[in-house]
Predicted model as a PDB file, atoms N, CA, C, CB and O in Angstrom, pLDDT in the B-factor column:
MODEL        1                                                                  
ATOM      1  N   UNK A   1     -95.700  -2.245 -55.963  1.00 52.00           N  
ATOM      2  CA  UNK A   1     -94.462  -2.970 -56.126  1.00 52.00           C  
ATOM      3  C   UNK A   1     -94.155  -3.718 -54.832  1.00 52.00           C  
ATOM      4  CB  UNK A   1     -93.307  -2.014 -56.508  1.00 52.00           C  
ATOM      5  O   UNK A   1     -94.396  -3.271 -53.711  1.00 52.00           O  
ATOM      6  N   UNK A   2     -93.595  -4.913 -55.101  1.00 57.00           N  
ATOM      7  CA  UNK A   2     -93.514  -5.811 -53.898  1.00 57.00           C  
ATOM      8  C   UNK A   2     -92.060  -5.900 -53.308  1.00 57.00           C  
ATOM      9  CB  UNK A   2     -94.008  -7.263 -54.291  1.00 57.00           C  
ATOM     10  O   UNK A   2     -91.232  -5.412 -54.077  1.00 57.00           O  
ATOM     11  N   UNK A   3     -91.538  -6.396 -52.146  1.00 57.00           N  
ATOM     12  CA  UNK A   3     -90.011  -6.315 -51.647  1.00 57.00           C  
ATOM     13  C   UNK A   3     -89.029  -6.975 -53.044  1.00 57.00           C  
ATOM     14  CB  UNK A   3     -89.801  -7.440 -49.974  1.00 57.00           C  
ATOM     15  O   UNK A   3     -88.077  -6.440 -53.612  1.00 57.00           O  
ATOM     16  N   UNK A   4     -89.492  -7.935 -53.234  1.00 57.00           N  
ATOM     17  CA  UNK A   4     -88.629  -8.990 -54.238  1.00 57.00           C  
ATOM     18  C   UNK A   4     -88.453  -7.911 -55.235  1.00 57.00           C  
ATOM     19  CB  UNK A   4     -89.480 -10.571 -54.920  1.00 57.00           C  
ATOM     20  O   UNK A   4     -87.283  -7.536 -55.158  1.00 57.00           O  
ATOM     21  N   UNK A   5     -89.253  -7.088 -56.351  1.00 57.00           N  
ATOM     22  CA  UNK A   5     -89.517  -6.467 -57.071  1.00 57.00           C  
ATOM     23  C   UNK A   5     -88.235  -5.131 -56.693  1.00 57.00           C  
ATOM     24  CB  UNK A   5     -91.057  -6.357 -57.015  1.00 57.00           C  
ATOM     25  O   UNK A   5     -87.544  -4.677 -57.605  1.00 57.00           O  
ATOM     26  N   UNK A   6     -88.103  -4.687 -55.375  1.00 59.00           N  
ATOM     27  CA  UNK A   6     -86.980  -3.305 -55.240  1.00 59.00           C  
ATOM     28  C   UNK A   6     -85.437  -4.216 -55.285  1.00 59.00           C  
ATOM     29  CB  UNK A   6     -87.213  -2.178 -53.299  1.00 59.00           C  
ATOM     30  O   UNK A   6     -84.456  -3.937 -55.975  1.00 59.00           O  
ATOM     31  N   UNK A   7     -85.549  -5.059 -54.581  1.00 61.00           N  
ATOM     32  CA  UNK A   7     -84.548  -5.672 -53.879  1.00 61.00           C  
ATOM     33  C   UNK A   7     -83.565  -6.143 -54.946  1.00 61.00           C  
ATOM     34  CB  UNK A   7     -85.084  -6.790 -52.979  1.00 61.00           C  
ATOM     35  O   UNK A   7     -82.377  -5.829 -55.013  1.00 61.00           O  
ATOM     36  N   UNK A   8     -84.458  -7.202 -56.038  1.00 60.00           N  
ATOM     37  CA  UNK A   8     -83.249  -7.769 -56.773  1.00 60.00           C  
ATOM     38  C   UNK A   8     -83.164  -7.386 -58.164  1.00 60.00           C  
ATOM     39  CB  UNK A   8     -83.232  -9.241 -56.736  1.00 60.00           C  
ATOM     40  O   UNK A   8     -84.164  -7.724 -58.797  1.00 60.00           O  
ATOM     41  N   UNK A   9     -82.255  -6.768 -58.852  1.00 58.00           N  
ATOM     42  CA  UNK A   9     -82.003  -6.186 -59.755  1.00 58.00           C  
ATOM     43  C   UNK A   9     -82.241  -7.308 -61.000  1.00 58.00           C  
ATOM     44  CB  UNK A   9     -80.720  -5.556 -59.510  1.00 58.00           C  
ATOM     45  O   UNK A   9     -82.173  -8.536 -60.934  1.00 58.00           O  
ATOM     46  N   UNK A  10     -82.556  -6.401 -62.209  1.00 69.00           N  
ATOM     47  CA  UNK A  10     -82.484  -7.342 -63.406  1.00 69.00           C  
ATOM     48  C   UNK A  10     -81.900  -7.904 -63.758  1.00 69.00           C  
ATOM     49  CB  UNK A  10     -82.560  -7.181 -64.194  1.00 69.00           C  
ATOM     50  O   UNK A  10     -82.060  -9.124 -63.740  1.00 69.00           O  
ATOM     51  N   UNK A  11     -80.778  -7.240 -64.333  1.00 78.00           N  
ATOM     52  CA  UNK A  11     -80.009  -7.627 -64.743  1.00 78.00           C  
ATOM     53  C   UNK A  11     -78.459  -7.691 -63.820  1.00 78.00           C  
ATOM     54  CB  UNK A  11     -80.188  -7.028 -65.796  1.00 78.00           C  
ATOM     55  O   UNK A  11     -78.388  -7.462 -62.613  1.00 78.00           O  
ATOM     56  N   UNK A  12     -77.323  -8.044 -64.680  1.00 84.00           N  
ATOM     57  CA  UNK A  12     -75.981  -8.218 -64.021  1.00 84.00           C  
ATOM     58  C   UNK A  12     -75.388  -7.224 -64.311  1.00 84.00           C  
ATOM     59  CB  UNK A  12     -75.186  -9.309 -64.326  1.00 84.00           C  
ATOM     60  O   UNK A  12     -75.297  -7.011 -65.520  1.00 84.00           O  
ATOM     61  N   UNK A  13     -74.801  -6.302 -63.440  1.00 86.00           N  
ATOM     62  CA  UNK A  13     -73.694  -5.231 -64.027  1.00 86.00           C  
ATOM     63  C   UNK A  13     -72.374  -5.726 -63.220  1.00 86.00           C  
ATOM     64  CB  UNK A  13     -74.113  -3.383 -63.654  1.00 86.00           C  
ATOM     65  O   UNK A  13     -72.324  -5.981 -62.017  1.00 86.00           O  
ATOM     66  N   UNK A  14     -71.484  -5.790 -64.015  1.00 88.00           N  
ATOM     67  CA  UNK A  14     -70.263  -5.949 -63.608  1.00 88.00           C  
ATOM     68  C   UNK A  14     -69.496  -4.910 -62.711  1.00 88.00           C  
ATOM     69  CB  UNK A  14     -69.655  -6.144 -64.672  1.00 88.00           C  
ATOM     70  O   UNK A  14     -69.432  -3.687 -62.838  1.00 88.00           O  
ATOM     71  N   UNK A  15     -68.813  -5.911 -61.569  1.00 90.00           N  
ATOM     72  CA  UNK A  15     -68.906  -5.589 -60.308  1.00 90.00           C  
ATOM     73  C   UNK A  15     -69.435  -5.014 -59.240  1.00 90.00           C  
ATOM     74  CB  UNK A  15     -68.452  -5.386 -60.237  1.00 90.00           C  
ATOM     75  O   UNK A  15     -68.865  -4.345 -58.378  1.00 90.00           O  
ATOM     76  N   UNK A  16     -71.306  -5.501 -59.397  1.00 89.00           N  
ATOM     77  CA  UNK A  16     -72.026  -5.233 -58.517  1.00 89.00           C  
ATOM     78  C   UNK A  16     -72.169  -5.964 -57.451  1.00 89.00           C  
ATOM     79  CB  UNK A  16     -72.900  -5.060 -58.923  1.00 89.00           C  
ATOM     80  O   UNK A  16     -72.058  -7.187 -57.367  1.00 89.00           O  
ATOM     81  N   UNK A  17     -72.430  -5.163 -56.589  1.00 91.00           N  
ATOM     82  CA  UNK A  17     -72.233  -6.112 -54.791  1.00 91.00           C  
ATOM     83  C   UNK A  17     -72.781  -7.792 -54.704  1.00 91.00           C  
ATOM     84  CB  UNK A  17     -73.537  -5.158 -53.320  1.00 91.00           C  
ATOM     85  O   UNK A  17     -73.996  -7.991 -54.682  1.00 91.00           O  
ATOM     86  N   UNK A  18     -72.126  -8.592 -54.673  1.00 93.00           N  
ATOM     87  CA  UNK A  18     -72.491  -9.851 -54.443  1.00 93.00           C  
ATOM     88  C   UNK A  18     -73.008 -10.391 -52.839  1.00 93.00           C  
ATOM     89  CB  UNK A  18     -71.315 -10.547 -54.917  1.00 93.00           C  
ATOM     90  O   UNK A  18     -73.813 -11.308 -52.679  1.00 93.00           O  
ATOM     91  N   UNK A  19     -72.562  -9.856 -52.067  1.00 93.00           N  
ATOM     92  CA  UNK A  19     -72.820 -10.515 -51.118  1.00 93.00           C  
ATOM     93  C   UNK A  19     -74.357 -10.697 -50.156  1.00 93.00           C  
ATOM     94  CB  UNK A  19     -71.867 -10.086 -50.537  1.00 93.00           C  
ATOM     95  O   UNK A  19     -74.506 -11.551 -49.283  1.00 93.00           O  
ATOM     96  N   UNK A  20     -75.318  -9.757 -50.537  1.00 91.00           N  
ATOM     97  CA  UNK A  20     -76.585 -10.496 -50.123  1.00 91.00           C  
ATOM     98  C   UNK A  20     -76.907 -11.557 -51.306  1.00 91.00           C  
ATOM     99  CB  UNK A  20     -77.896  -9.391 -49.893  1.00 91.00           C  
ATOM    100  O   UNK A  20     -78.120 -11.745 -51.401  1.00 91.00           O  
ATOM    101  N   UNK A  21     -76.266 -12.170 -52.069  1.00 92.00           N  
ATOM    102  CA  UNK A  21     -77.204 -13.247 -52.805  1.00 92.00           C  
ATOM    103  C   UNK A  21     -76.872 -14.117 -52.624  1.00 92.00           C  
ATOM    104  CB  UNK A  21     -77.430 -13.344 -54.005  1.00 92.00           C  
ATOM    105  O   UNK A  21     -75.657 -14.296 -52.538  1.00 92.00           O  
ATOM    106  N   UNK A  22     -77.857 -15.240 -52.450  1.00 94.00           N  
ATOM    107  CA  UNK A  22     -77.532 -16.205 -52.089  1.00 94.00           C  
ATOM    108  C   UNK A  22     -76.915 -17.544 -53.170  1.00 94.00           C  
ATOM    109  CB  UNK A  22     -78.570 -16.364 -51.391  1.00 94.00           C  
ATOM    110  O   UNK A  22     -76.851 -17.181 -54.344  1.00 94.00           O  
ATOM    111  N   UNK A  23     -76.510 -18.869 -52.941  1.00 97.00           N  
ATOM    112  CA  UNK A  23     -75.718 -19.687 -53.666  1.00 97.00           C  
ATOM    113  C   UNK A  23     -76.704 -19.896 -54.751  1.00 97.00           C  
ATOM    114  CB  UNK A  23     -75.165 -20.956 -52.924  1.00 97.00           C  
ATOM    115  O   UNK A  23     -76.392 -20.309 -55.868  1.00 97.00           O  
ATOM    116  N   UNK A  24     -77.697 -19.647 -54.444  1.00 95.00           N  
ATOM    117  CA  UNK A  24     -79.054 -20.159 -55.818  1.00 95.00           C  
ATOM    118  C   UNK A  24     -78.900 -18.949 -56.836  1.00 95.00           C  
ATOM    119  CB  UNK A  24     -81.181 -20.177 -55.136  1.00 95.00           C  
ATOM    120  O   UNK A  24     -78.783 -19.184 -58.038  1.00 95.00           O  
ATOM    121  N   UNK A  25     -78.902 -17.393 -56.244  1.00 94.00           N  
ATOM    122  CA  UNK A  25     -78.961 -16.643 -57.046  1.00 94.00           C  
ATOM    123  C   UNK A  25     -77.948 -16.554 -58.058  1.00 94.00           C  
ATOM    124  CB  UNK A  25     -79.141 -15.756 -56.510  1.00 94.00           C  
ATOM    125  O   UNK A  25     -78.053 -16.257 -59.248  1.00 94.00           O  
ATOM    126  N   UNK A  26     -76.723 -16.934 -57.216  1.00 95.00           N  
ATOM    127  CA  UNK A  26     -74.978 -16.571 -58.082  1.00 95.00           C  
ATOM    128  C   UNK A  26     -75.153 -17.845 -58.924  1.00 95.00           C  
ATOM    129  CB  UNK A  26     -73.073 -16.621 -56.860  1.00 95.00           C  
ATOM    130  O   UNK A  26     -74.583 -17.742 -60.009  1.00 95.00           O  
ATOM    131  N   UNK A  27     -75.721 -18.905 -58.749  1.00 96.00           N  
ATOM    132  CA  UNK A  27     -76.048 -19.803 -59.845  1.00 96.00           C  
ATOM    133  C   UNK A  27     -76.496 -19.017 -61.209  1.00 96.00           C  
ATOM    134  CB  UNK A  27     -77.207 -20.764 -59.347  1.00 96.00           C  
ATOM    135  O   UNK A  27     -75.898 -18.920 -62.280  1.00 96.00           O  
ATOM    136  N   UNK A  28     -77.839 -18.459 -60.766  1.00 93.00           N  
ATOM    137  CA  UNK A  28     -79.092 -18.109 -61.734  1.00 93.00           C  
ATOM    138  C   UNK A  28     -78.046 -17.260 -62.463  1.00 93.00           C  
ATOM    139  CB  UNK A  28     -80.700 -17.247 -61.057  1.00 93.00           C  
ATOM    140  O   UNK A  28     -77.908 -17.371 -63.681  1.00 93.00           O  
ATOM    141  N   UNK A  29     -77.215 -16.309 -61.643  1.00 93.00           N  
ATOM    142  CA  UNK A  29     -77.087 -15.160 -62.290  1.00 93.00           C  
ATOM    143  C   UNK A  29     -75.422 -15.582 -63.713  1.00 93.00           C  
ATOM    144  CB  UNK A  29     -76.803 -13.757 -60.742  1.00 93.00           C  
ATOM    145  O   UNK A  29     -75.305 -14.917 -64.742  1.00 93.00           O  
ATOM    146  N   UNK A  30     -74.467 -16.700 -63.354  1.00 95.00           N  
ATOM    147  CA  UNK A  30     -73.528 -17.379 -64.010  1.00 95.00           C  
ATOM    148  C   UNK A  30     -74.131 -18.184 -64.843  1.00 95.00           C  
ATOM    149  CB  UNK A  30     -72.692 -18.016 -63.253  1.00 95.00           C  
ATOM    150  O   UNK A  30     -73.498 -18.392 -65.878  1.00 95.00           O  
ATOM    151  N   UNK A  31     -75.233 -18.754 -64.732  1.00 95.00           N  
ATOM    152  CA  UNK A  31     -76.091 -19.487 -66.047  1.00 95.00           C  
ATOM    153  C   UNK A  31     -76.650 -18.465 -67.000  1.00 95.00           C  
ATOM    154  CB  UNK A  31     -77.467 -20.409 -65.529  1.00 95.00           C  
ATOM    155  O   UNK A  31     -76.704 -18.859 -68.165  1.00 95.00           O  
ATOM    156  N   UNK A  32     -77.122 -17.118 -66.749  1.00 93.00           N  
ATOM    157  CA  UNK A  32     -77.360 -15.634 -67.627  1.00 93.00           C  
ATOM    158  C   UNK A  32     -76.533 -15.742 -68.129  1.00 93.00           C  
ATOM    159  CB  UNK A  32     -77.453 -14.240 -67.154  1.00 93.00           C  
ATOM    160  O   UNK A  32     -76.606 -15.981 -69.335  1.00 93.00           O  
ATOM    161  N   UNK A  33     -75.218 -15.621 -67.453  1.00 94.00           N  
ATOM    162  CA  UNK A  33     -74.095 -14.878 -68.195  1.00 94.00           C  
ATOM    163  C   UNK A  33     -73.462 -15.626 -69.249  1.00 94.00           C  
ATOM    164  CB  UNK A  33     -73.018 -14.467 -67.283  1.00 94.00           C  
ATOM    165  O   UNK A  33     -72.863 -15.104 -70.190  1.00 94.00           O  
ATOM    166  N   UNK A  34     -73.627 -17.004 -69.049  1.00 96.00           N  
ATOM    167  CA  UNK A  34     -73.032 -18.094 -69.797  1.00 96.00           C  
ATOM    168  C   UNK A  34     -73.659 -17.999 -70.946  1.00 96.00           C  
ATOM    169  CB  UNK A  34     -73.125 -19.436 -69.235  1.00 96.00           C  
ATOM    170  O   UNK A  34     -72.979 -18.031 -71.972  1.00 96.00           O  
ATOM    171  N   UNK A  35     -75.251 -17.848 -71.039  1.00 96.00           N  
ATOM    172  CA  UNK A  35     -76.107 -17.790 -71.906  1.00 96.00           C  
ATOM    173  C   UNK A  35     -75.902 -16.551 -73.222  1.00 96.00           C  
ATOM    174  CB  UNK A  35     -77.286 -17.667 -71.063  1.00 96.00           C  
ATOM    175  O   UNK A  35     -76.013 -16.630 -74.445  1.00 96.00           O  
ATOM    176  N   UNK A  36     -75.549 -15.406 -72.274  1.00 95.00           N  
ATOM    177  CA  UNK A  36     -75.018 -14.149 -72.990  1.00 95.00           C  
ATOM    178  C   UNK A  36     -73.740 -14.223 -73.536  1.00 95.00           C  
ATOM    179  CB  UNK A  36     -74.977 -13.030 -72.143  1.00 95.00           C  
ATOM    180  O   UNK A  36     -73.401 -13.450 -74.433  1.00 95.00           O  
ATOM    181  N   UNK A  37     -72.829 -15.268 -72.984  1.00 97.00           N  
ATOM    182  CA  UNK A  37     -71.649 -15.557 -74.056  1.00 97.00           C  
ATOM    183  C   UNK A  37     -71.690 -16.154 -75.471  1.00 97.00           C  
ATOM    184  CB  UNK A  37     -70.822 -16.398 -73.483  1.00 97.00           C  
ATOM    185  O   UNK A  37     -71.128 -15.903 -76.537  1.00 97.00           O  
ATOM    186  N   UNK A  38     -72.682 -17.142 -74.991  1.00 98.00           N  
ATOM    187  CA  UNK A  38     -72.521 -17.448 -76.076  1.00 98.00           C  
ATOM    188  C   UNK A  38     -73.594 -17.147 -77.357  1.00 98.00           C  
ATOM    189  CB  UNK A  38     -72.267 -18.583 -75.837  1.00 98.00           C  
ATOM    190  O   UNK A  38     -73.532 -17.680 -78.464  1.00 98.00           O  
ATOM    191  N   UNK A  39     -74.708 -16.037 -76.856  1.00 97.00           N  
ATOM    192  CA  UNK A  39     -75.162 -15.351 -78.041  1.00 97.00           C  
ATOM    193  C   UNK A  39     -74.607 -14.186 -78.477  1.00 97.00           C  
ATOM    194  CB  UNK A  39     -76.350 -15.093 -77.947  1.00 97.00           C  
ATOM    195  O   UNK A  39     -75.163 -13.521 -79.351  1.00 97.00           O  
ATOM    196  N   UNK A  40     -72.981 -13.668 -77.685  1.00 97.00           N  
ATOM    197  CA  UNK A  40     -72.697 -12.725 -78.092  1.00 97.00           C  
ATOM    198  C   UNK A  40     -71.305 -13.708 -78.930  1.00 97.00           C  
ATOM    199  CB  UNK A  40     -72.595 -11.466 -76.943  1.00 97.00           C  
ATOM    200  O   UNK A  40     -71.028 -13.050 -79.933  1.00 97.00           O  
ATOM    201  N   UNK A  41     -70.634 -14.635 -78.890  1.00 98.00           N  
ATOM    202  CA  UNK A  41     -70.236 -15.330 -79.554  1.00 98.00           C  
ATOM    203  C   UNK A  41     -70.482 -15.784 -80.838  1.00 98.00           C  
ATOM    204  CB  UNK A  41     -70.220 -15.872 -79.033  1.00 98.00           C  
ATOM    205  O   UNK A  41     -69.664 -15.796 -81.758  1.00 98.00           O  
ATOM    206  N   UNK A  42     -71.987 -16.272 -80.888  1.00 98.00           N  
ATOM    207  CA  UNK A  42     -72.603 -16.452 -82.557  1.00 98.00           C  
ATOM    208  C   UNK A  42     -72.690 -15.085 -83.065  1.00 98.00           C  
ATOM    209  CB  UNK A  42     -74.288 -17.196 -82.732  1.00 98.00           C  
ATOM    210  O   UNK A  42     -73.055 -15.055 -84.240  1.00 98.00           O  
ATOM    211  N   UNK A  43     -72.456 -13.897 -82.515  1.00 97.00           N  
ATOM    212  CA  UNK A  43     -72.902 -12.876 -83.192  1.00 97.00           C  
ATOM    213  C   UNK A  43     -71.840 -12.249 -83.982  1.00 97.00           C  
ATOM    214  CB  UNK A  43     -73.506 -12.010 -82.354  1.00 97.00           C  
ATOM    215  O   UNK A  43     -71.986 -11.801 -85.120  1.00 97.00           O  
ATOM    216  N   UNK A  44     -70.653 -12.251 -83.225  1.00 98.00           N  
ATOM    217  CA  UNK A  44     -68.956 -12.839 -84.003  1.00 98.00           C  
ATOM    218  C   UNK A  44     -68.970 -13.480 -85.126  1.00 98.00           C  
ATOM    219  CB  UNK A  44     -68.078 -13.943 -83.199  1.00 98.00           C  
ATOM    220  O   UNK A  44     -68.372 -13.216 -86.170  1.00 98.00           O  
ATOM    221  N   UNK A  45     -69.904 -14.614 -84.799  1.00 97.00           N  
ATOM    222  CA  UNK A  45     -69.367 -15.583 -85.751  1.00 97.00           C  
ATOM    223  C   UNK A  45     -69.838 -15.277 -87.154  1.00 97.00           C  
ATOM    224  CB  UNK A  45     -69.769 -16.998 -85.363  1.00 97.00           C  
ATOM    225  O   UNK A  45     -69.255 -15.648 -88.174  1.00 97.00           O  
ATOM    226  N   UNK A  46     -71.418 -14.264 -87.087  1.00 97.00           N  
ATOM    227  CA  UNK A  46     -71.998 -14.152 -88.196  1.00 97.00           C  
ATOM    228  C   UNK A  46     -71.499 -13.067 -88.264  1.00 97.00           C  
ATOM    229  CB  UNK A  46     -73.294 -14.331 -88.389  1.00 97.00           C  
ATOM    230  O   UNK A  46     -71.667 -12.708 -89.430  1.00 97.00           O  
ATOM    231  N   UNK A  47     -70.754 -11.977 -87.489  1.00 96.00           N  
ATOM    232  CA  UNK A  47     -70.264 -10.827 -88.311  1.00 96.00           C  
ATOM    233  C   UNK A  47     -68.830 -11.199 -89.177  1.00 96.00           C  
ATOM    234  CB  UNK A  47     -70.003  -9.531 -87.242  1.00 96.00           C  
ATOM    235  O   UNK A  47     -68.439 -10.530 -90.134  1.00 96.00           O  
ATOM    236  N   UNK A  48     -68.435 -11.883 -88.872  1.00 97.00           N  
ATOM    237  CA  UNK A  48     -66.760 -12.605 -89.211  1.00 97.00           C  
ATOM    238  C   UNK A  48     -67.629 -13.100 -90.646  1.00 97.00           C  
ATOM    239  CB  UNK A  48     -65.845 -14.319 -87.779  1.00 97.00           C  
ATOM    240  O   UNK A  48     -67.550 -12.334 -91.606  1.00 97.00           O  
ATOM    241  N   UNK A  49     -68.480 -14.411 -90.804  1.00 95.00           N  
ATOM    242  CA  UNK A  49     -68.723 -14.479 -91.959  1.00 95.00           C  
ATOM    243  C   UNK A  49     -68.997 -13.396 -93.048  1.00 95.00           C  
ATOM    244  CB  UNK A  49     -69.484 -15.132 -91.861  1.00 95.00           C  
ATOM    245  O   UNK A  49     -68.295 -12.942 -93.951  1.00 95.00           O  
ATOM    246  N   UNK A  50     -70.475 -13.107 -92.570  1.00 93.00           N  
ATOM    247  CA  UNK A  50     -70.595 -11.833 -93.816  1.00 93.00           C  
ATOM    248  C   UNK A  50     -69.207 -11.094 -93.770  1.00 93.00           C  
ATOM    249  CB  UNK A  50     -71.984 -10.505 -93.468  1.00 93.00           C  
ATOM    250  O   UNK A  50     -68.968 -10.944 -94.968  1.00 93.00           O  
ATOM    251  N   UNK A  51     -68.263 -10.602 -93.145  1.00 93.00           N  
ATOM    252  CA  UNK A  51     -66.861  -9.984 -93.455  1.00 93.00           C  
ATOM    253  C   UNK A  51     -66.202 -11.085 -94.627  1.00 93.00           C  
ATOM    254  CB  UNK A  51     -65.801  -9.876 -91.861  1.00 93.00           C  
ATOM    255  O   UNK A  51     -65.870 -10.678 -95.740  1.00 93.00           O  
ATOM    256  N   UNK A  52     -66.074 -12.411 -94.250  1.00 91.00           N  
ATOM    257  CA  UNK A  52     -65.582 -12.975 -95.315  1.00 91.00           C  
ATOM    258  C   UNK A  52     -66.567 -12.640 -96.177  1.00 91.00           C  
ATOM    259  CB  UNK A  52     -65.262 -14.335 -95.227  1.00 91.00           C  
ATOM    260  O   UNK A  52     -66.115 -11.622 -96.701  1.00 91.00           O  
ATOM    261  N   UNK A  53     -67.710 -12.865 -96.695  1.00 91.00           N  
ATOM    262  CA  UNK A  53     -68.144 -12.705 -97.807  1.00 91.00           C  
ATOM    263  C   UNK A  53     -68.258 -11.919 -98.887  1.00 91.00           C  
ATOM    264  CB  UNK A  53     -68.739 -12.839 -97.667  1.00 91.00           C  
ATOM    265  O   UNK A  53     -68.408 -12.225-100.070  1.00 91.00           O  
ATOM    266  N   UNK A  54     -68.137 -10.465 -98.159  1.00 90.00           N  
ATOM    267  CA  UNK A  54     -67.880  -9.353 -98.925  1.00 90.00           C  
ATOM    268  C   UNK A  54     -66.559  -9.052 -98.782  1.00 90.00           C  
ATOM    269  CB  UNK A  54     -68.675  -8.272 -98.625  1.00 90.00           C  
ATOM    270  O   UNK A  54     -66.232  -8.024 -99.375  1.00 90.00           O  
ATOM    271  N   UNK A  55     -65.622  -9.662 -98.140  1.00 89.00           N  
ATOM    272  CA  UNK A  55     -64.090  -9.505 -98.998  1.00 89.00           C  
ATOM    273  C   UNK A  55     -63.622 -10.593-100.121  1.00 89.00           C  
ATOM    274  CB  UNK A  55     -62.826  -9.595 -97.863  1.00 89.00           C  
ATOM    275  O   UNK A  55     -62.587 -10.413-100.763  1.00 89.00           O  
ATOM    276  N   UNK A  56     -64.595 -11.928-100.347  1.00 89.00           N  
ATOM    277  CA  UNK A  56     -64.475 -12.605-100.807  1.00 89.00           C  
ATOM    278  C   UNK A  56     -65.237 -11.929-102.810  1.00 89.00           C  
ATOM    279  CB  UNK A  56     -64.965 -13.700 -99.732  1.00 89.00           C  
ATOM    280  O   UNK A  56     -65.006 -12.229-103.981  1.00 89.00           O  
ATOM    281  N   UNK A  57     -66.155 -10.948-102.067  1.00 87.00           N  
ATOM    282  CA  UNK A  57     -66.646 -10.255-103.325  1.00 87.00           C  
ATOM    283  C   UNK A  57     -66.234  -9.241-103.925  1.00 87.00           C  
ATOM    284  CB  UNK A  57     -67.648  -9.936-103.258  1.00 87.00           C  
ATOM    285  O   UNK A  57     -66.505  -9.140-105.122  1.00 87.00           O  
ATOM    286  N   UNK A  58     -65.124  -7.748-102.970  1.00 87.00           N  
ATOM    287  CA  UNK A  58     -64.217  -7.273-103.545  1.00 87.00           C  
ATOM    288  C   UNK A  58     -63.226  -7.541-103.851  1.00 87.00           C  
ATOM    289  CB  UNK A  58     -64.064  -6.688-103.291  1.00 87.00           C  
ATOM    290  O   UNK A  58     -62.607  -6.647-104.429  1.00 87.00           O  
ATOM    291  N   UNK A  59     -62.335  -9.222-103.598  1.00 80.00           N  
ATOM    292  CA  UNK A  59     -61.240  -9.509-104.276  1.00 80.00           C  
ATOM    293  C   UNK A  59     -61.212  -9.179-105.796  1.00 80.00           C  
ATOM    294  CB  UNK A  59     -61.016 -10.808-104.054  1.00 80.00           C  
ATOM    295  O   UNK A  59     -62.182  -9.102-106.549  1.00 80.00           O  
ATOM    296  N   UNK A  60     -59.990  -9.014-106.066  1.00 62.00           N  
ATOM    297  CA  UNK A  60     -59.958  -8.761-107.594  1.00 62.00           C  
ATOM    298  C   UNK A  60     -58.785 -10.069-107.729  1.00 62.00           C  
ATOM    299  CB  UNK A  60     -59.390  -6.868-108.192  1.00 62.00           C  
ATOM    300  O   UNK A  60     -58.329 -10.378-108.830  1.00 62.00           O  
TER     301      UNK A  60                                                      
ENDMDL                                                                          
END                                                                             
């Protein structure tokens, strides 16, 4: 395993230490997160539908 490999973590956990990274990383790491909004957003969107659909199928 190489330095880069211990040093910088995978992923983002919320409110983990920011300050060794540099302006490139806090980029990389706010373009992730942006990315993760909005596939956790479509995932809303398709649970909200199928919800309409099957209340649209137990209406009486």
């Amino acid at each position: 395993m190489d330095d880069d490999e211990i040093g910088k973590p995978k992923g983002h956990e919320v409110g983990m230490m920011l300050d060794a990274m540099s302006v490139e990383e806090l980029e990389e790491r706010i373009a992730m997160l942006e990315r993760e909004i909005v596939r956790l957003r479509s995932a809303i969107e398709a649970r909200k539908q199928t919800r309409n659909v099957a209340d649209a199928l137990f209406k009486i």
